[in-house]
C-alpha positions in Angstrom: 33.5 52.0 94.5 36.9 51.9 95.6 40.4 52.0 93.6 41.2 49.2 93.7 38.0 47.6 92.7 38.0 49.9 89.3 41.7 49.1 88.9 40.4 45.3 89.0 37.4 46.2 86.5 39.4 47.8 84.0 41.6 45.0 84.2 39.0 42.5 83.6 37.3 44.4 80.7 40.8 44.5 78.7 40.8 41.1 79.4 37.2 39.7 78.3 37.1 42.5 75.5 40.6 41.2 73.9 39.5 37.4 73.9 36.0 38.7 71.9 38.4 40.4 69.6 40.7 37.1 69.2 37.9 35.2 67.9 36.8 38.1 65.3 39.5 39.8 64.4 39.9 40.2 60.4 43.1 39.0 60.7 43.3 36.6 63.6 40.6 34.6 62.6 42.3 34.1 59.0 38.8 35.9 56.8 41.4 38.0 54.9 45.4 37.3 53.3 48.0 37.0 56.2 48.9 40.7 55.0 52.0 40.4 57.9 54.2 38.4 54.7 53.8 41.1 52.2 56.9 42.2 50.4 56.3 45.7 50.3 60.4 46.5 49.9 60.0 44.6 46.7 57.0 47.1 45.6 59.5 49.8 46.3 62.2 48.9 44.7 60.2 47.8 41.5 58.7 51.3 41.4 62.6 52.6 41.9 63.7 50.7 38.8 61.0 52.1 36.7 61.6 55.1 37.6 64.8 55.3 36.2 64.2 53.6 33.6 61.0 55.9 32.5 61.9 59.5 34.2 59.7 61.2 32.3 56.7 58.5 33.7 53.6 61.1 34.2 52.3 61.9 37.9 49.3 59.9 37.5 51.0 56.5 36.4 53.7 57.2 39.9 50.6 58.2 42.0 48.6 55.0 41.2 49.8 52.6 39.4 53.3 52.5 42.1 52.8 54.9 45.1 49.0 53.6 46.2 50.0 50.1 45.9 53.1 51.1 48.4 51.0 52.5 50.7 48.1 49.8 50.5 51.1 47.2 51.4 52.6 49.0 54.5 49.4 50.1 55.7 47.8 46.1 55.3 51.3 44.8 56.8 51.0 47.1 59.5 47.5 46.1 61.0 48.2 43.1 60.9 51.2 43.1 62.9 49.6 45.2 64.9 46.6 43.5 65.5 48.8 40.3 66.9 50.8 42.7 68.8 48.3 44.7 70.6 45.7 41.6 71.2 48.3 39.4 72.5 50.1 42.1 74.9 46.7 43.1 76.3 45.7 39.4 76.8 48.7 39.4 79.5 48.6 42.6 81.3 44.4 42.2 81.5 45.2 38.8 83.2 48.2 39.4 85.2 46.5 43.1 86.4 43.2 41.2 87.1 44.7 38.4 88.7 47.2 40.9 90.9 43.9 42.6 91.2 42.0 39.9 92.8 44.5 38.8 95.2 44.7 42.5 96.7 40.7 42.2 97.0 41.0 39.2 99.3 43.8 41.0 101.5 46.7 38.8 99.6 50.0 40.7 99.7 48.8 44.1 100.8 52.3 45.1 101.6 52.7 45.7 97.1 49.5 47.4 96.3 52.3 50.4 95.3 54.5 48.2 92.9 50.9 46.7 91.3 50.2 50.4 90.9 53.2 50.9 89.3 52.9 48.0 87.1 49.3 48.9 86.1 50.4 52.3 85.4 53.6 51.2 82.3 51.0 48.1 81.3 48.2 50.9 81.0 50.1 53.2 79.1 51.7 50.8 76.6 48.3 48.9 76.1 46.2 52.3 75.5 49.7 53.0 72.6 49.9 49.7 71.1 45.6 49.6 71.1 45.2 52.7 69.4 47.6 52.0 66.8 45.9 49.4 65.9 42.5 51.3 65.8 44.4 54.2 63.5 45.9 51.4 60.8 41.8 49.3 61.1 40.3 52.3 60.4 42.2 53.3 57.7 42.4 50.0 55.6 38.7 49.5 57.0 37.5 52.9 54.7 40.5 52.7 52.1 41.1 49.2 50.5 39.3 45.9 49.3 40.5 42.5 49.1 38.5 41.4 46.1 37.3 44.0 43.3 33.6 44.5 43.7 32.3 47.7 42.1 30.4 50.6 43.9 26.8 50.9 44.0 23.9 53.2 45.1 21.5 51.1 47.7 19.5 50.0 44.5 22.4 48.6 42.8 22.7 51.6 40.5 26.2 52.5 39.4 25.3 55.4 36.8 22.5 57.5 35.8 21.3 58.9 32.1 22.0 62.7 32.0 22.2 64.5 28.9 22.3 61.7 26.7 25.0 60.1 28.5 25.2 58.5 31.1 27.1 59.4 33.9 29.2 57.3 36.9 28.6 57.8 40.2 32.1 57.2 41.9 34.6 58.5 39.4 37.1 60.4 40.3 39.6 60.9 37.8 40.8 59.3 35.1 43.4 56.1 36.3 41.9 56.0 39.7 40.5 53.1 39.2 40.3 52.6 42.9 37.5 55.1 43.7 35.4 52.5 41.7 35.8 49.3 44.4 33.7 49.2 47.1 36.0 49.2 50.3 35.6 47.1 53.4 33.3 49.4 55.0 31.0 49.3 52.4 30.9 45.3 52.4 28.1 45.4 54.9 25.8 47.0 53.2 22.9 45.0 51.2 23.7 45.9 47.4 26.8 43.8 48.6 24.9 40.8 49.9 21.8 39.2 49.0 19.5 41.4 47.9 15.9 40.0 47.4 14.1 43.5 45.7 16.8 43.4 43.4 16.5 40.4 42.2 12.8 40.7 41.5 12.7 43.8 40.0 12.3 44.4 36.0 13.8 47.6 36.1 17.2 46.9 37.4 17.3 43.9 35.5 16.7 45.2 32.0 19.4 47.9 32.8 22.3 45.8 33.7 25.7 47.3 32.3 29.3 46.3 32.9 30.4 48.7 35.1 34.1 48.9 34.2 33.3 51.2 31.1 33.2 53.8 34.2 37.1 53.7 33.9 37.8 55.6 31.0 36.4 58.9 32.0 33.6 58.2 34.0 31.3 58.1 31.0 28.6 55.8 29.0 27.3 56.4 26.4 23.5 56.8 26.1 20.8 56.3 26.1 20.4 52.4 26.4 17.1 50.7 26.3 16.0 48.0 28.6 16.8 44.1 27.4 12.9 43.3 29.1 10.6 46.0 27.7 12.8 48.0 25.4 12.3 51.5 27.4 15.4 53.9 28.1 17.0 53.2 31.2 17.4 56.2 33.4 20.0 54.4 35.5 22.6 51.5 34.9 22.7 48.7 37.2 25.5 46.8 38.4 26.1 43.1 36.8 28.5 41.9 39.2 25.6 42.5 42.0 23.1 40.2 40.2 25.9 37.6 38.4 27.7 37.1 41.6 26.6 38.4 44.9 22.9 37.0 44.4 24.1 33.4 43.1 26.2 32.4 46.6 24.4 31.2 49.7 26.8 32.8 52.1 26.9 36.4 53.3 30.9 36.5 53.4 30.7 40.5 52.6 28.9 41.2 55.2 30.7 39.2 57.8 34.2 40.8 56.8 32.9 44.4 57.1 31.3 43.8 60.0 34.8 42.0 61.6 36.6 45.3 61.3 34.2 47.4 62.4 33.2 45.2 65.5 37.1 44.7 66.6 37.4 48.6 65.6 34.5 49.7 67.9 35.7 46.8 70.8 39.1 48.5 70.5 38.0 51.5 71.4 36.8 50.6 74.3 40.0 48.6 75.7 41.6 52.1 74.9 39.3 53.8 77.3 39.7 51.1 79.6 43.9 50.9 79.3 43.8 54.6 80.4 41.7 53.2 83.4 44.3 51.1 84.1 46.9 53.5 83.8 45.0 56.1 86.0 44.3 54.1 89.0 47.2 52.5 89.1 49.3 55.9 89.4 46.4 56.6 92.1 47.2 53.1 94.3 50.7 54.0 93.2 50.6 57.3 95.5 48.2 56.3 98.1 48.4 52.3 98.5 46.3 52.6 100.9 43.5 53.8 99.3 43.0 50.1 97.3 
């Protein structure tokens, strides 16, 4: 295969990848908040004010009442400027590189086969930047945060479990972490998040259902409690939220969000890969035009 056919290829695949990821990008598509309008200077400020007005606040009111809210806002804001930046920029240089491309393929201005090197070259290497960016700030809000505050459960919809005479959470971390508790969006697509047919049949889960906020205090319950169906001690709790709101909708609206990020995440990765294509054989026709 010859350069300037994978120079064409790798334009192309930015191309067709970055219209998929238009049409199912978290963001894009509108599934979650337009996060690009937060006022995260207003967060900071805020948490300045209180600051001097409470300098003896403790390290664990600063860490997550103020400085994980901060960090949530710049990290949302930034995806999702970053996700418009990076989709739109690799829109253009995919279909000017594949157009330039495809005009060199059918002997059309032969005589610049250096300069499109050139240009595939800076479009490469700003595309695989800008790209990879993106992939660094979806990954991290993809595995960090939540949009809507679903508690964390095992794959049967257990959040705690009975151990010497108390029972004890499964996700706690520390006391006003409250947090740790959520499930994020990569836990979304998972099926104690989405209908969940076993679950909804089964006697055991049901008679142990336990509001799962009591986890917050210090990641105890106390014990033992006894089933609401047959009266027998509960070895586990079960999660209310799964079987009061996640089985009562006929839409699978977790599922679909996780599965957004990771798809544009994973469909990012691979117009990284093919950006550095790009870049590659375009320094290549750069040197030796006529190579193409």
């Amino acid at each position: 295969m010859s350069k300037g056919l994978i120079f064409f290829c790798c334009s192309c695949c930015i191309l067709v990848l970055t219209i998929v990821n238009l049409s199912i990008g978290p963001i894009i598509s509108g599934k979650v908040d337009n996060w690009g309008t937060y006022n995260c200077a207003y967060r900071k400020d805020n948490y300045d004010r209180q600051k001097e007005s409470n300098p003896n606040m403790d390290d664990t009111t600063k860490k997550y009442s103020y400085e994980w809210g901060i960090k949530e806002c710049d990290r949302r804001k930034a995806m999702s400027n970053m996700e418009y930046t990076s989709f739109i920029f690799d829109i253009v240089i995919g279909f000017v590189c594949s157009l330039i491309g495809l005009l060199h393929l059918f002997e059309v201005k032969k005589d610049m086969i250096s300069t499109t090197g050139l240009i595939g070259l800076g479009c490469g290497v700003v595309g695989f930047v800008l790209t990879f960016v993106y992939v660094i700030y979806n990954g991290i809000v993809y595995t960090n945060y939540y949009d809507e505050q679903i508690y964390k459960m095992d794959g049967d919809g257990a959040f705690a479990e009975l151990k010497g005479g108390k029972y004890e959470c499964f996700y706690f971390d520390e006391k006003g972490n409250d947090f740790a508790l959520y499930a994020k969006f990569s836990d979304l697509g998972k099926k104690q998040y989405n209908y969940d047919k076993d679950f909804l049949e089964s006697d055991e889960s049901l008679g142990c259902l336990f509001q799962e906020s009591l986890c917050s205090n210090d990641g105890t319950i106390a014990g033992p409690i006894r089933s609401t169906i047959d009266n027998h001690e509960c070895k586990y709790l079960y999660a209310s939220y799964n079987y009061n709101n996640i089985n009562s909708i006929d839409e699978i609206t977790n599922k679909d969000i996780s599965d957004r990020f990771l798809t544009t995440l994973i469909l990012c990765l691979f117009v990284c890969l093919a950006n550095i294509g790009l870049a590659l054989f375009g320094f290549l026709l750069f040197r030796t035009p006529g190579d193409f």
